[in-house]
C-alpha positions, -999 to +999 in steps of 0.1 A: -422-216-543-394-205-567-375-232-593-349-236-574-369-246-545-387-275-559-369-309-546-360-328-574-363-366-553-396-383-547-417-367-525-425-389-493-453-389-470-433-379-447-423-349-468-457-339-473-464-337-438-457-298-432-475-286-458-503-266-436-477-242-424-481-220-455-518-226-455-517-213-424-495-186-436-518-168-459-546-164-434-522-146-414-507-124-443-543-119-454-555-106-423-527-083-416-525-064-451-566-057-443-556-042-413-529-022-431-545-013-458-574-003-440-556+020-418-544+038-449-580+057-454-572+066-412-541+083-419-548+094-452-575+115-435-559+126-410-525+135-434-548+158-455-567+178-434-532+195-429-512+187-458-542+189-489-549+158-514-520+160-537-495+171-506-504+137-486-502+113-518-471+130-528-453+123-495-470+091-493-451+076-523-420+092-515-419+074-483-427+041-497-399+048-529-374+055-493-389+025-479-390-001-512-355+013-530-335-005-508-348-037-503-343-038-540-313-032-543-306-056-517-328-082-536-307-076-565-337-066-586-324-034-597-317-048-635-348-061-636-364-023-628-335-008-652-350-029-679-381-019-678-385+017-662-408+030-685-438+007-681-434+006-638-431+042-637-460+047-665-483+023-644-474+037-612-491+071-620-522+045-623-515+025-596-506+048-567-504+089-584-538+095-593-562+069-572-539+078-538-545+118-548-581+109-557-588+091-522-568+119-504-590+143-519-622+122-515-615+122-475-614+164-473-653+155-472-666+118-464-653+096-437-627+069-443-654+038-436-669+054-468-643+060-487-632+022-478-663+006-491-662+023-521-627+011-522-645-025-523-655-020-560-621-021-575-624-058-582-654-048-606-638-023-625-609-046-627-633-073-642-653-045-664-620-031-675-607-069-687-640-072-710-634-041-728-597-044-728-586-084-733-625-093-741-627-112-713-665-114-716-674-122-679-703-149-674-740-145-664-734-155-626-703-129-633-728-097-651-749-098-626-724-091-599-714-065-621-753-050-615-755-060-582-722-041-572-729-007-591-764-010-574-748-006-541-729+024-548-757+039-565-776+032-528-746+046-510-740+076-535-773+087-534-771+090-491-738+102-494-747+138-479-757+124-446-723+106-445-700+133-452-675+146-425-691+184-436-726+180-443-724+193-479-741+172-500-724+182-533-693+180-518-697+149-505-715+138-542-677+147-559-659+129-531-677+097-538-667+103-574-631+105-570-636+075-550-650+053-578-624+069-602-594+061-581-608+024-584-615+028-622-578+038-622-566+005-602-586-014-625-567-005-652-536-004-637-542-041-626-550-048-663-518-030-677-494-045-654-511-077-666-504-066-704-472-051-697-451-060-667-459-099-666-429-124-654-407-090-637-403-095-599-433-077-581-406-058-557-391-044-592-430-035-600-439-023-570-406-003-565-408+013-598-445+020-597-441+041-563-407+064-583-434+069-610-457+085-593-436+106-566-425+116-604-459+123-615-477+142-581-438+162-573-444+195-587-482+197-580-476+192-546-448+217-541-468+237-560-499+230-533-477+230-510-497+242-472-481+277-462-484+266-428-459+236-411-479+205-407-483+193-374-461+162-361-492+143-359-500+147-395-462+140-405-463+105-384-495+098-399-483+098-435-446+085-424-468+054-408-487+053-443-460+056-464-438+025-448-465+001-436-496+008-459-477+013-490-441-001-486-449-034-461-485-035-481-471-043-511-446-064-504-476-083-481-497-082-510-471-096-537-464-126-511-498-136-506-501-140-543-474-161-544-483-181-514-525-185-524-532-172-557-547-144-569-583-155-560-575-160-522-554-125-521-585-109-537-610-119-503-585-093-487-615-066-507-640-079-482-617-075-453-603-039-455-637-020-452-642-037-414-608-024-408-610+008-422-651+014-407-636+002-367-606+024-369-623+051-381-653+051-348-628+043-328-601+071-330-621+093-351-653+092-338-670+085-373-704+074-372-711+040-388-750+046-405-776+014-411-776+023-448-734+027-450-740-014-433-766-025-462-748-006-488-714-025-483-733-056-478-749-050-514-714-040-527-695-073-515-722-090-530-715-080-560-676-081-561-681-116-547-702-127-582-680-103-604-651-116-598-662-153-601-655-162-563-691-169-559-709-184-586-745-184-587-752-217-608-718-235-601-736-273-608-744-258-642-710-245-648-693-284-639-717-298-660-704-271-689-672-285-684-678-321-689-666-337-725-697-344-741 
């Protein structure tokens, strides 16, 4: 709720009353930006066995700048980008340029359910990134998610050949990599716009960050252009990923911050992967693996303690707390 929002009168019972609308509101927000954002590692795959990795990010932001551009200006949010350009298009070659190329290239090789779950470790290197940068030394319920979590993609890296889309187990080895350092790359993205961009309206960041990095992957992907015409199936795959997994997503994701906090719009980590892991058996054909299931289970686990929404001695924390 905004300042001007905020009644300045008493505030009844009776004005209470229809508070568990937005409650209800969030869930629904929540649940729909896991499903978008877990189609995005569906039509990311699909968009780069035709167009390349740096091809399909490329046209993936541009989309989204299309999409986002005018709703800005609409908004009325344009001074707000104007003023600060450089640090929204600097953080968008974080936020979108490098880990969308990365995950692009990663899903040449391994399924999208993979990819996904690795994606479920970007709250760690979020949290692992804040203790080197802002010294936010994380606690002991908090370090041992942090070993828990790399654990489980240790597990799942070290099966990783029996999961790629090819068979190769090197190849599938380096996809796994640019997995982990497209989240590395959100982690300090999240922590920059943190340092950098605080108080400026998240359509101005979000707006800017997506002109940064068509900026930033433009010439590499004319450059990597494919010689051969895309299908129109690979075309309405990244069109549908550009405007509802990037555009919509981030506009989703900004509101559910604003409506729950930051903690309740991080659960959507644990949600994405089930979205991502059905779309891609059922219109792909992927093959979901007992290990993949034990890995990810390890890996929430761990994001769940790392990022303090679970705590493992929570009593002993309170009693911390209490004025002695």
């Amino acid at each position: 709720m905004s300042e001007g929002e905020c009644p300045a009168t008493e505030v009844t019972p009776a004005a209470v009353a229809p508070a568990p609308a937005p409650a209800r509101g969030w869930v629904v927000d929540l649940v729909l930006l896991a499903a978008l954002w877990g189609a995005s590692f569906l039509f990311m795959r699909i968009g780069a066995a035709e167009f390349g990795a740096l091809p399909t990010a490329a046209v993936r932001v541009a989309i989204a700048t299309l999409f986002l551009l005018p709703l800005l200006l609409f908004r009325g949010h344009g001074p707000a980008l104007a003023r600060h350009w450089k640090a929204c298009l600097g953080i968008g070659v974080l936020n979108s340029g490098i880990p969308f190329a990365l995950f692009a290239f990663a899903l040449l090789t391994i399924n999208s359910g993979l990819a996904a779950v690795l994606n479920a470790t970007v709250p760690m290197f979020g949290a692992l990134v804040a203790w080197i940068w802002f010294r936010d030394r994380p606690d002991g319920s908090r370090l041992i998610g942090l070993v828990i979590g790399f654990a489980g993609v240790a597990m799942l890296a070290s099966r990783s050949a029996g999961l790629s889309a090819g068979g190769g187990g090197s190849a599938a080895l380096w996809a796994v990599l640019a997995c982990l350092l497209a989240c590395a790359s959100y982690g300090v993205s999240a922590n920059a716009t943190r340092r950098y961009l605080g108080g400026i309206p998240a359509l101005a960041t979000a707006t800017g960050s997506q002109i940064g990095a068509t900026l930033f992957l433009a010439l590499p992907a004319i450059w990597l252009w494919p010689a051969q015409m895309p299908s129109l199936r690979a075309w309405l795959a990244l069109t549908v990923l550009g405007v509802a997994s990037t555009g919509m997503a981030y506009i989703l994701f900004f509101r559910l911050i604003e409506r729950a906090g930051p903690a309740k719009a991080l659960t959507v980590t644990f949600l994405v992967p089930v979205f991502a892991v059905f779309y891609g058996a059922v219109f792909l054909g992927e093959r979901i693996t007992q290990w993949m299931l034990i890995c990810a289970a390890v890996i929430v686990c761990g994001v769940a303690l790392s990022t303090g929404l679970v705590k493992l001695w929570p009593a002993r924390a309170a009693a911390a707390s209490q004025p002695r």
